[in-house]
N, C-alpha and C positions, 0 to 999 in steps of 0.2 A: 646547505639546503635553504633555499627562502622560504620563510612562513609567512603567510596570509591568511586573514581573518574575513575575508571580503569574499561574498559569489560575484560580485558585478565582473562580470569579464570583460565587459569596457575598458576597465582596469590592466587587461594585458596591452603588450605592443600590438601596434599593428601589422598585419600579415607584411611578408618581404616581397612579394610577388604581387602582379597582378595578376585577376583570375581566368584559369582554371585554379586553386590552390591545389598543397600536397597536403597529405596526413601521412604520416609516418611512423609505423611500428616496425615491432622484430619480426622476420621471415621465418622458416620451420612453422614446429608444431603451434596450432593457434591455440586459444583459450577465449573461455567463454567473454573476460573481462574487457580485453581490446577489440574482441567480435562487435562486444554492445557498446564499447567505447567510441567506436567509429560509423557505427550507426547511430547515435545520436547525435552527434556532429552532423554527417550528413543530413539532420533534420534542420539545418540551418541554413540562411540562404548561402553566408560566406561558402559553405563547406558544400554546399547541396551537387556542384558540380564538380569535388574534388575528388583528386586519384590516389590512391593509396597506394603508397612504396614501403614495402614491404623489408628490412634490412636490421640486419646488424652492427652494420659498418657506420660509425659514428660521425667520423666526416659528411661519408655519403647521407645521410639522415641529414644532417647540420644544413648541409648546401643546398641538399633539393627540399626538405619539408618548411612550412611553414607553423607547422603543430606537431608534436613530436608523445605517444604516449607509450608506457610497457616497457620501456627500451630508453637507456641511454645514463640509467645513474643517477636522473637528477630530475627533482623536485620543484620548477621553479614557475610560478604563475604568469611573471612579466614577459619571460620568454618563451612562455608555452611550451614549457616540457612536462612532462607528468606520467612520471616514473617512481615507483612505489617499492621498489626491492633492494634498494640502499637498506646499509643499517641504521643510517641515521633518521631512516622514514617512521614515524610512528603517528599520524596523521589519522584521527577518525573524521565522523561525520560531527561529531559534535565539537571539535576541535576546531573545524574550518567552517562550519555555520553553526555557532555559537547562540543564535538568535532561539533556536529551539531547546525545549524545557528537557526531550527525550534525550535520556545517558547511550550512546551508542560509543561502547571499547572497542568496538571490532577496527581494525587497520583497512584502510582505503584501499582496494585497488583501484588499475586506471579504471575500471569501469565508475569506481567510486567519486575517483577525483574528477572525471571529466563530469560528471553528476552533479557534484555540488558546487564547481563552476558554471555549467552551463544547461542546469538542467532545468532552471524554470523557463527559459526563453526556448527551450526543445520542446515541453509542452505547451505552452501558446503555440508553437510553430506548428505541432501536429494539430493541435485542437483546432488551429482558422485551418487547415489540408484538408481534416475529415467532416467538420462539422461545422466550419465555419463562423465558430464564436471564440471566443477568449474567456478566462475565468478572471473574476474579481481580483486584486491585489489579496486581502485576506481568503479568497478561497486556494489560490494559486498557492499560497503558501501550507494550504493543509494537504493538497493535490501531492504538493512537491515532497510534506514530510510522509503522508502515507504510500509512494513508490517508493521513497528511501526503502522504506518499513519493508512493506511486501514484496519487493524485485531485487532491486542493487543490494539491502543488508545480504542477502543470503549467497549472492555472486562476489561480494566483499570478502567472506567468510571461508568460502570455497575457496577461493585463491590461494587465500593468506592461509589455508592449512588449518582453521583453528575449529577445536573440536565443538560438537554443537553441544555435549554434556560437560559440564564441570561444576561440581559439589551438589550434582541431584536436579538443577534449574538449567533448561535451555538458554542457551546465550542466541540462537537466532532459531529459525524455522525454515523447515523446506517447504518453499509454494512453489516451486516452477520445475523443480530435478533439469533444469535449464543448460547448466552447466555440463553435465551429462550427453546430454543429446548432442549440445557442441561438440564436445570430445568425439564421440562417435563418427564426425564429418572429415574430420583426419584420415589422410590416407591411411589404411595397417601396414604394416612393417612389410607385407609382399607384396604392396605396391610400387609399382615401379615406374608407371609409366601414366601419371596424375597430375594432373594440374594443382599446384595445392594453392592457387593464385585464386581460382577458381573456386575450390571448396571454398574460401573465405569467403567469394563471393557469397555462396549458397550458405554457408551459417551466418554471415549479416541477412538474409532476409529472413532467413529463419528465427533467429534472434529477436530484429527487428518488427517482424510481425506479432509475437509476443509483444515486445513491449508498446506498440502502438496501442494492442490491448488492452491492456494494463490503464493505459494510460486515459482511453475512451470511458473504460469500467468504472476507474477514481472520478474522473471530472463527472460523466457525463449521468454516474450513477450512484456512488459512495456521496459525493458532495451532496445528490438532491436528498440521499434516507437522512444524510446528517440534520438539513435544513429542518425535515419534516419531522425527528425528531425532537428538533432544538424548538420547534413553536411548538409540539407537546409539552414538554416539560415547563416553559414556558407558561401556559395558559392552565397547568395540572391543578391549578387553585381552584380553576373556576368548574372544574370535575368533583374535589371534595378538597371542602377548607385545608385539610392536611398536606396536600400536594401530592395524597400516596396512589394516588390511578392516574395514569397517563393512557389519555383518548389520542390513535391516530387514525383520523379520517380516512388517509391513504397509508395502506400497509404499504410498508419497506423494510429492510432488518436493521435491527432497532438498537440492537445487545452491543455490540462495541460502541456505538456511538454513545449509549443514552450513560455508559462507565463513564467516557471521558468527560460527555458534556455536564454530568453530576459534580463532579473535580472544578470544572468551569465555571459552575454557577456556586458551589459551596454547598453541593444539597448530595454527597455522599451518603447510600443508604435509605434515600427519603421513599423514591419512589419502592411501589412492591408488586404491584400487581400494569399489565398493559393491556387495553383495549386495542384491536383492530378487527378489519375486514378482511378476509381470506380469499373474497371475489365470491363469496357462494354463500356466504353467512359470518358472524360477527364469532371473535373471541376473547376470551380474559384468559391471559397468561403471565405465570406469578415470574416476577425478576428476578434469573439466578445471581447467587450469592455473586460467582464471576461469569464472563460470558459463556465460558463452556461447562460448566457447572450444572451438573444434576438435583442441586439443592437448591432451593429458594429461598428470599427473603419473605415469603407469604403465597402458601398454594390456597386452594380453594377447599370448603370443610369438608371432613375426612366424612361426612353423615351422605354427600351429595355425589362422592366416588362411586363412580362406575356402574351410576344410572344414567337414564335415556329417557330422552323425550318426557311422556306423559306422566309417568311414574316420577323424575327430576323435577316434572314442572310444578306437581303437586306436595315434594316434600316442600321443596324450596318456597312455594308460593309465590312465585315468578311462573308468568305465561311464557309460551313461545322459546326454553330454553330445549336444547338439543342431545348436550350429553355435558357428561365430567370423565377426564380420564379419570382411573384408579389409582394414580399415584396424587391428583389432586393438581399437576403441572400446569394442567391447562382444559379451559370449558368451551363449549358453544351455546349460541344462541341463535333465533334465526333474525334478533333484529337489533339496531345499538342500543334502541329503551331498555329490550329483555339483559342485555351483554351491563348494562352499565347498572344495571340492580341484580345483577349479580355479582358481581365486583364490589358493590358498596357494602350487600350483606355479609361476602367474604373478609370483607375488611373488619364487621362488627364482631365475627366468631373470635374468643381466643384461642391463640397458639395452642396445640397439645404438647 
C-alpha cells in the first residue's frame, strides 16, 4: 500500500486519456460509499463529463479507467486507486489529513478516501455551480472538517461494519440514514429484468443531491452562525467586564460553535448566559453545560420562574420583560435594554 499524508491531488499522475475520462468501480450490488464516491468526482471539471465503468475485472478496470475506487485491492494515491478492503488498509481521516486537531478511528471508505483527496476542490466547485462564490482558505478548511463530521464519518462507519456503541460513548452519529435508502435502490432479488447501470445512475443523484446540501448548509450557513458567534464572544468584555454575557445582534445557533470557539480562544466555561433576537422579541438563555445538555452553566433566578409580563416586570424591577420559563433555561424580553439587565441581574443572583 502507498501511504500519503498530502490532500493535494495535484500530487497524483495525470489522467491516461484524454477527455471524456473513465471512473471505475465494482459492478453488482452498489453501496452507498462509491454512490457518493463518484458523485463527488463528477463535481470536477476533469471528471464532470466522465463515464463510469462499472467491473470487476481488474485488467478491464486498469486499461479503460483513469481513476479507479471500491475495487481493485489497492491503496495508492499516485495512481489513483482507492480501494479500502485490503487488510493492509487501516487509513482514517486523521491519518491522511493530519493537519486537523479532531481524533477520527473510524477506517476510510472510498467515499472517505476520495474525500480527503478531493474534497476541498468538490466544494469550491459546488459552491462557484450553486452560488457562485468560493470560501476563504481558513473557512474552506472548517467547511471541509465539519462534512468530514456530519456526512462521510457516518458513510465511513457504515461501510466498514463498525458498531456505533462501544464502552457506553458513540464513536459516530447518524445524520443522514443515507446509506440506507441507497441500499434500497438495488434491485431485490426478483428482479430480473433492471438496469442496475441505471439505478446507480439514480442513487448518484440521490446521494448527490444530499450532499450538495449539506455542503450549501456548511458554507453557506454553519460558516456565517460561526462568524457571528466568534465577534460575540469576542466583544463579550464590552457586555460585562467578565466576558460571562454574549450579546448576538443576529440570532443563529450558537451551542456547538460557541464550545469549540471557547477551546480556541482559551475561555472554556467563561461564558454562561446568551443574549439574542428571536425575530419578535429579545432572549437570555443560560449556556448548557454541553450542547445538548439540559443543565446550565447559570439559568435565570429561581424567584423570577414562571412569571409573565407585568407581575416579572415588577418583581425583577426591569420594564418591558415578558416571561421566565419555570425551569429558569431561558427568559424574554420585549427589548435588548430590558433582555441585557436581565441577564446582568441573573449574573449578580447566587447559585442555589
Amino acid at each position: 500500500m502507498s501511504k500519503t499524508t498530502t490532500t493535494d491531488s495535484g500530487a497524483a499522475t495525470p489522467p491516461k486519456r484524454s477527455p471524456p475520462l473513465t471512473i471505475g468501480t465494482h459492478n453488482g450490488i452498489f453501496h452507498c460509499d462509491e454512490v457518493v464516491a463518484c458523485f463527488m468526482l463528477k463535481q470536477l471539471p476533469e471528471y464532470e463529463n466522465a463515464e463510469i465503468f462499472r467491473s470487476r475485472d481488474i485488467n478491464a478496470l486498469r486499461d479503460k479507467c483513469d481513476i479507479i475506487m471500491d475495487v481493485g485491492g489497492e491503496f495508492d494515491h499516485k495512481k489513483k486507486w482507492y480501494d479500502h478492503h485490503q487488510l493492509t488498509f487501516k487509513d482514517t481521516f486523521s491519518t491522511v489529513c493530519p493537519d486537523f486537531s479532531d481524533d477520527f478511528d473510524i477506517r476510510l471508505s472510498s467515499a472517505g478516501l476520495i474525500y480527503c483527496f478531493y474534497g476541498e476542490r468538490v466544494i469550491q466547485s459546488i459552491l462557484l455551480r450553486e452560488r457562485k462564490m468560493e470560501l476563504s482558505q481558513p473557512n474552506l478548511k472548517l467547511a471541509f472538517l465539519q462534512i468530514y463530521r456530519n456526512f462521510i464519518n457516518e458513510l465511513d462507519a457504515i461501510d466498514n461494519g463498525v458498531p456505533m456503541l462501544e464502552g457506553g460513548e458513540p464513536r459516530y452519529k447518524i445524520s443522514t440514514h443515507l446509506s440506507a435508502r441507497i441500499a434500497m435502490l438495488n434491485p431485490s432479488w426478483q428482479d430480473t429484468n433492471v438496469d442496475v447501470d441505471a439505478r446507480f445512475q439514480l442513487a448518484m443523484a440521490t446521494a448527490g443531491k444530499e450532499f450538495v446540501d449539506n455542503v450549501l448548509e456548511v458554507a453557506c450557513s454553519w460558516i456565517a452562525a460561526r462568524d457571528h458567534v466568534r465577534h460575540a464572544l469576542e466583544q463579550a468584555k464590552s457586555v460585562l467586564a467578565s466576558g460571562e454575557i454574549l450579546l448576538l445582534e443576529t440570532f443563529c445557533p450558537w451551542k456547538a460553535h460557541l464550545f469549540d470557539l471557547e477551546k480556541e480562544y482559551g475561555l472554556e466555561g467563561v461564558p454562561k448566559l446568551v443574549i439574542f433576537n428571536d425575530g419578535s422579541s429579545w432572549r437570555v438563555a443560560g449556556v448548557p453545560i454541553t450542547p445538548s445538555s439540559f443543565q446550565g452553566r447559570k439559568f435565570l433566578p429561581r424567584p423570577w420562574r414562571g412569571l409573565r409580563d407585568e407581575e416579572l416586570s415588577q418583581l425583577a424591577a426591569v420594564k418591558d420583560l415578558i416571561f421566565v420559563h419555570h425551569t429558569g433555561f431561558i427568559g424574554g424580553a420585549k427589548t435588548k435594554e430590558a433582555a441585557l439587565a436581565m441577564a446582568k441581574m441573573s449574573m449578580e443572583y447566587a447559585d442555589e
